[in-house]
N, C-alpha and C positions, 0 to 999 in steps of 0.2 A: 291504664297507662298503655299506650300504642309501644310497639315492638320498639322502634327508632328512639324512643324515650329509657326506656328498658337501655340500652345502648350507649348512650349519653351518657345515663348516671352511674353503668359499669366503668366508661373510661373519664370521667370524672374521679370519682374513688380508686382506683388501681393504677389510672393512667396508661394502660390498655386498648387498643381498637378489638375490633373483631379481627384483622387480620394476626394479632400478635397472639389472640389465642388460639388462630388455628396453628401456629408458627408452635408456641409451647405447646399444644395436643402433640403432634405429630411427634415432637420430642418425646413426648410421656408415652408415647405410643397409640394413645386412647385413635387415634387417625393416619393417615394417609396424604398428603396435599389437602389437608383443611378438610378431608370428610370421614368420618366415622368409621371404624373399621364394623362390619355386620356385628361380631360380634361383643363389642363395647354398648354397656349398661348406661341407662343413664342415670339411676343412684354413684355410680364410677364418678361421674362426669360431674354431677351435685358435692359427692362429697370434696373431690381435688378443689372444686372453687371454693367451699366454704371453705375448708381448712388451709389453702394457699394464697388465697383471696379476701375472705370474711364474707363472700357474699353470701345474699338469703339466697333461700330454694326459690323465688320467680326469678330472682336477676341469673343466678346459675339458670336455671331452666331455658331461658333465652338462652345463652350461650351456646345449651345442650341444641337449641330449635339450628339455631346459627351453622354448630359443626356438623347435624344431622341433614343439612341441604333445607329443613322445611322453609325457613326463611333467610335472606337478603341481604 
């Protein structure tokens, strides 16, 4: 499943983009303007999705790539 698919079928299910989770990170604190503070986990970041979200660990995991800057 390519990243951009990953992405879909997060704001499919929650109704979500990637900018609304950088919006609730920064809230939760887990970030800064949509990026990662250094010292945020990303078991942190896995669990707050499953259990506020339902998502699996690959779709949380994009998320975690999303707020971490690796990807787009």
């Amino acid at each position: 499943m390519s990243f951009q698919a990953y992405l879909s079928n997060i704001k499919a299910k929650t109704g979500k983009g990637p900018d609304d989770f950088k919006i609730i990170s920064d809230q939760k604190g887990f970030s800064i303007d949509g990026q990662l503070k250094p010292e945020t986990k990303a078991n942190e970041i896995v669990t707050w999705l499953k259990t506020d979200f339902d998502l699996g660990h690959g779709h949380a995991m994009a998320i975690y790539a999303l707020l971490k800057g690796i990807r787009k």
